[in-house]
C-alpha positions in Angstrom: 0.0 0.0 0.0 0.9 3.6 -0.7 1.9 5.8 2.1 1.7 9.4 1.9 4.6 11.9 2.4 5.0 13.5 5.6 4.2 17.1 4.0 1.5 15.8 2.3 -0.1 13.9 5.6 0.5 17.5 7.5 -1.3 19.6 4.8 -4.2 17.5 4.6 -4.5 16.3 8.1 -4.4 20.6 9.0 -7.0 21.3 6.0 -9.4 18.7 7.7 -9.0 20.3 11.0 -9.4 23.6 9.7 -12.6 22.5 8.3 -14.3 21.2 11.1 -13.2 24.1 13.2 -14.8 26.7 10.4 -17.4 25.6 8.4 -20.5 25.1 10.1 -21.6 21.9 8.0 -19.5 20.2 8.8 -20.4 16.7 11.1 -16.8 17.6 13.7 -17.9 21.4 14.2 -18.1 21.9 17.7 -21.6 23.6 18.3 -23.4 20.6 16.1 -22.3 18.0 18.3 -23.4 20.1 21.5 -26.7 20.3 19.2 -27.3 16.9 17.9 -27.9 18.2 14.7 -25.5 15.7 12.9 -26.3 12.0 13.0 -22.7 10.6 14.2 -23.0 8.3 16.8 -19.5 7.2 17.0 -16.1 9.5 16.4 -15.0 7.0 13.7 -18.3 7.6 11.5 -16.6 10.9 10.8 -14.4 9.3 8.2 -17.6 9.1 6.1 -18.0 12.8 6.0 -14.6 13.8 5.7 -12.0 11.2 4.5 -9.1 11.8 2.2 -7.9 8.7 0.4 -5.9 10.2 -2.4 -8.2 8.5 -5.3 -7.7 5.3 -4.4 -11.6 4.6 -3.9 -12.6 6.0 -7.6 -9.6 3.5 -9.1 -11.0 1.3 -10.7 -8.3 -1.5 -9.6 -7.2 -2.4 -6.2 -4.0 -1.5 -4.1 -3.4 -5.9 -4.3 -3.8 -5.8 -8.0 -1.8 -2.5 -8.8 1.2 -4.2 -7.1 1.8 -7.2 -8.8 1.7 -4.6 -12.4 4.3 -2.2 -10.4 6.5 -5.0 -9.7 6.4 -6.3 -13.1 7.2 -2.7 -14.3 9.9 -2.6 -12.1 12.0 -5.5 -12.9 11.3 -4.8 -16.4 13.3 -1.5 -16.2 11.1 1.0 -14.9 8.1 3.2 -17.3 11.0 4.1 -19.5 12.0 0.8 -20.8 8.3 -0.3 -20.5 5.8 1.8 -22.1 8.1 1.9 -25.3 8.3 -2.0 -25.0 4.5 -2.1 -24.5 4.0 0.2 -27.4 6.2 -1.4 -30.1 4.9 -4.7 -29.2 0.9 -3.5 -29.5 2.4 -1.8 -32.9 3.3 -5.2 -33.7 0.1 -6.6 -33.1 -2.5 -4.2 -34.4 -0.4 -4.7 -37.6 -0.6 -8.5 -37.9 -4.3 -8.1 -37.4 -4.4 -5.5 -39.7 -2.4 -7.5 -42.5 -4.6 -10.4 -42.0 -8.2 -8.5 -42.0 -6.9 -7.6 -45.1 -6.1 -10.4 -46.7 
C-alpha cells in the first residue's frame, strides 16, 4: 500500500481540522455536536463525511492488484524501458491483425 509523504499527511490532516473548526456543516464542528444536529453516533463515522484517500476509492483497480503490475514494471526497467516495449509490441500486433483482415 501507498503511504503518503509526511508534508503531504500535515497539509491535509491541517486542512481537515481547519474544516471542522470553520465551516459550520461540517459533522466535527463543535456547536453541532453540543446540538445533535449531525447524525454521528461514533467519532469514527466521521471518516464518512470527511476522508481523504488520495483517489484510491474512484480507481477502478485495487491496491493488491496494482502491485503485482508495479513489480512487473519494475524488474522490467522502470516506465522508461516499458511503455516503449509495450507500445512497439501493440504496434506489432494491431499490424498482424491489420495485414490479416486484409487479406
Amino acid at each position: 500500500y501507498e503511504i503518503f509523504d509526511q508534508e503531504t499527511t500535515n497539509a491535509v490532516m491541517t486542512a481537515a481540522l481547519i474544516y471542522d473548526i470553520k465551516c459550520k456543516d461540517s459533522a466535527a464542528y463543535p456547536s453541532n455536536r453540543e446540538k445533535k444536529q449531525t447524525s454521528v453516533k461514533n467519532p469514527l463515522e466521521l471518516f464518512k463525511y470527511n476522508s481523504f484517500h488520495g483517489g484510491v476509492w474512484r480507481s477502478p483497480y485495487t491496491m493488491d492488484s496494482l502491485g503485482v503490475t508495479s513489480v512487473i514494471i519494475y524488474f522490467m526497467g522502470g516506465p522508461n524501458l516499458f511503455i516503449p516495449v509495450t507500445v512497439a509490441i501493440t504496434g506489432a500486433v494491431t499490424a498482424a491483425v491489420a495485414q490479416l483482415v486484409v487479406m
